[in-house]
N, C-alpha and C positions, 0 to 999 in steps of 0.2 A: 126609338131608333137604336140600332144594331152599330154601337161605338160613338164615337165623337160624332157633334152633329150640328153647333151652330156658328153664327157668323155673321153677319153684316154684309161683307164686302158680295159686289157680284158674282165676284169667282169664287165665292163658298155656298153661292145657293147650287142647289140640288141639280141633277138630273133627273129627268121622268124617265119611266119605261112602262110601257103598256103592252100587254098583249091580253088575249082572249082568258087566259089561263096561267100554268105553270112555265111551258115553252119556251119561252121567251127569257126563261131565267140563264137559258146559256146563251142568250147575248149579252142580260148582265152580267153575268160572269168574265166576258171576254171585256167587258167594261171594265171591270173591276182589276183584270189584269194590267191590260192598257194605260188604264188612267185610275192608279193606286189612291190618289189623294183627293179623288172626288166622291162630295157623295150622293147619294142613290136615295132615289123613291121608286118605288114597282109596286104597278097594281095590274094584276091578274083580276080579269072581269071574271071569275068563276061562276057568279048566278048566272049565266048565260053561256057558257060556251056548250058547246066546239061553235066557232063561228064560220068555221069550214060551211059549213048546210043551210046556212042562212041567205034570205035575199040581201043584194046590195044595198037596198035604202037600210034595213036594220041594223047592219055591218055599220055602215056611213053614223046609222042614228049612235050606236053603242060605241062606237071610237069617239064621237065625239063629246060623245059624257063622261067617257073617262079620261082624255085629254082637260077640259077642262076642271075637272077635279084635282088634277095632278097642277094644271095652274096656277089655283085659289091654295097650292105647297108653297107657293114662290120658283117655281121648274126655270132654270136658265136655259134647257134644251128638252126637247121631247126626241126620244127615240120610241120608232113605232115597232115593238119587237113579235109582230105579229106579221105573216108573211099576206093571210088574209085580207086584214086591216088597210097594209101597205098599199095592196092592191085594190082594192076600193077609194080607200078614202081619206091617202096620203095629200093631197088636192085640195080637198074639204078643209083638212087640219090645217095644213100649211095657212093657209088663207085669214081662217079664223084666229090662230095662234100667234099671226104678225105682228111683229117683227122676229117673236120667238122661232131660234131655228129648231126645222122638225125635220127627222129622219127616218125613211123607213128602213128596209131590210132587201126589199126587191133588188132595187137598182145597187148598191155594193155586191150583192152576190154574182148578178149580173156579170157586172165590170171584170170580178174575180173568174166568171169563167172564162168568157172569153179572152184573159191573159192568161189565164191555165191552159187553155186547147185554141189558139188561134184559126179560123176557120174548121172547127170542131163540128160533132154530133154529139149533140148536148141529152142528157133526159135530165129534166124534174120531175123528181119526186114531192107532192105537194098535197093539199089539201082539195076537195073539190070544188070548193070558191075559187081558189088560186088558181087552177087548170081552167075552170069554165071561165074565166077571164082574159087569159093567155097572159097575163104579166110577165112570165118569164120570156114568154115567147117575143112578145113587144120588144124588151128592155135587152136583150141579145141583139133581136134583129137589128134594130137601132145605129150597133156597135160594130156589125160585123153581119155583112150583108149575105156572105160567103156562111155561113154558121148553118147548121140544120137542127131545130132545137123541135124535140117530142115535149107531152107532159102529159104524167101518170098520175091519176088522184091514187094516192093508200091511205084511208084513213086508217085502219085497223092498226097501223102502227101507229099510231099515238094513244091509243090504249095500249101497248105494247111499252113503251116509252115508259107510263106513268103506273103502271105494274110491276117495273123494272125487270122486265124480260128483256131484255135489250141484245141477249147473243146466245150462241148455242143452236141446239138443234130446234126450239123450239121457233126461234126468233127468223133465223134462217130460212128453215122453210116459210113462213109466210112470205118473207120480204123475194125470195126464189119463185112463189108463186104469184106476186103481184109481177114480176118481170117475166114470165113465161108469154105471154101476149106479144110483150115486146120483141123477145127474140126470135119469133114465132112467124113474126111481120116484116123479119129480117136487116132490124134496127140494132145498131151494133153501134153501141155509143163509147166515147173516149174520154168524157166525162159525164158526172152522175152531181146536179147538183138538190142538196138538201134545200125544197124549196119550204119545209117547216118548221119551227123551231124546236120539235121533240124530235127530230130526226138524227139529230148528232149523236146524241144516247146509242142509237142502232146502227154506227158506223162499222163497225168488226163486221155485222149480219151482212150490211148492204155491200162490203168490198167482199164477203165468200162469194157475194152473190156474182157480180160483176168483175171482180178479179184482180188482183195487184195495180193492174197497167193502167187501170180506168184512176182519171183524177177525181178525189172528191172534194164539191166547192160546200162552206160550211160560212154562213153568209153575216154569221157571228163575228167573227176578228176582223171581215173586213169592215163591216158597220162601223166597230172600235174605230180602228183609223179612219174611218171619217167624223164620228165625233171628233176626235183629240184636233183633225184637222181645221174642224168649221169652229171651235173652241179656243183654239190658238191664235187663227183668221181673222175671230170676234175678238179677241182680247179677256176673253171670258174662263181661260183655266184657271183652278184654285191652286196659288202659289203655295199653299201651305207641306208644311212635309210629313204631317200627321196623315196615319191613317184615315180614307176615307168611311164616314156613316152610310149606314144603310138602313132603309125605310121600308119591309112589308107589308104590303095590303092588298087585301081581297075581299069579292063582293058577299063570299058564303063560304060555308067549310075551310073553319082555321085549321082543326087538325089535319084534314086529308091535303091541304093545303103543305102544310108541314110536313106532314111524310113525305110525299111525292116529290115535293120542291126540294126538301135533304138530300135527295139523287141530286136532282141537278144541279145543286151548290156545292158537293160532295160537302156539306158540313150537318150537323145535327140543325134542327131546329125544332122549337116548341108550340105549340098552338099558341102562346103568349109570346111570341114573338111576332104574332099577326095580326094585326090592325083591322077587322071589317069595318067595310067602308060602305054606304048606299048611296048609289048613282042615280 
């Protein structure tokens, strides 16, 4: 573990976070903001990803073996920091993981746009599991019947992401050319939200692309506040004032694990700082 890390009481066991990969690390990170004094387990399923391109039973199968992996930690909450996952097989988990509360990333982002653009035209930008499922599109219309919500798979940005190309000419044009169709079809949207978790990284690219005026929803801080919420609700924060631990792991490649994952925690880290874990 990465700082302080044990405890007893219920509010010092862990947080989980799972996603496909590295992704997912800036929703730990908005965790980490949020809620300073708790601490973290993250496991990036990396022998498998992208889980974007997979069918839903294997998506459903592979979330659920890393959820309970993360259980057999002692996890007081799961966050499903995978936009994928959330959308398959948020249902699955919750169920098996009860009483443990579980969270995905869909529905805060959601919530977050439609308070950002009230009766808006929405685009997701997302994975191609997330689009062929329309989760976003679901979890909007839900909220706001009024709302016209698109969804664009780009995967090529999340290799974009973890190469750290993330802005400039080079970044730009991709993220300009996956939105050419759209503007094309005469969709003129007022917000843009990031429906993947390496999409934050290419925020500068995707507002040249779309312009000042457009809101972008980033589905990271809001998830935070609803952990800290459903955390406070349960009786379950860690009163402590100490820095919270943190727990690395993945299913394959500690180093590139490490490089990659250094972007998205802006801090260094080492291959020995990575725990591989088999699921």
């Amino acid at each position: 573990m990465i700082g302080d890390s044990n405890g007893a009481a219920a509010g010092r066991r862990p947080i989980g976070v799972f996603d496909s990969g590295v992704g997912g690390l800036t929703v730990l990170e908005a965790l980490r903001e949020r809620l300073p004094h708790e601490h973290l387990v993250y496991l990036g399923d990396t022998a498998r990803l992208p889980y974007g391109t997979k069918s839903p039973a294997s998506i459903s199968r592979y979330a659920c073996q890393a959820a309970m992996a993360l259980q057999e930690r002692g996890i007081k909450m799961l966050v499903v920091a995978c936009n994928t996952a959330s959308s398959v097989a948020l249902d699955a988990l919750g169920k098996r993981l009860a009483p443990l509360p579980v969270i995905g990333v869909v529905e805060p982002g959601a919530a977050a746009a439609v308070s950002a653009r009230p009766g808006g035209t929405h685009l997701v930008l997302a994975t191609e599991a997330t689009v062929r499922l329309g989760a976003y599109f679901k979890a909007i219309g839900e909220r706001d019947r009024e709302a016209r919500v698109h969804e664009l798979a780009c995967e090529m940005l999340v290799a974009l992401a973890e190469e750290g190309w993330t802005d400039g000419p080079i970044a730009e044009s991709i993220v300009a050319r996956y939105l050419q169709p759209v503007r094309d079809s005469g969709v003129d949207p007022d917000c843009v939200i990031l429906g993947c978790t390496h999409f934050p990284l290419l925020a500068k690219a995707i507002v040249a692309a779309v312009g000042a005026g457009v809101a972008i929803v980033d589905s990271a801080g809001t998830t935070a506040a609803v952990a800290a919420h459903r955390l406070a609700e349960a009786g379950l924060l860690n009163e402590s004032n100490e820095r919270g631990g943190l727990t690395l792991l993945a299913t394959d490649g500690a180093t590139r694990f490490a490089r990659v994952g250094g972007r998205f925690l802006g801090q260094r880290l080492d291959a020995c700082d990575i725990e591989i874990v088999d699921l």
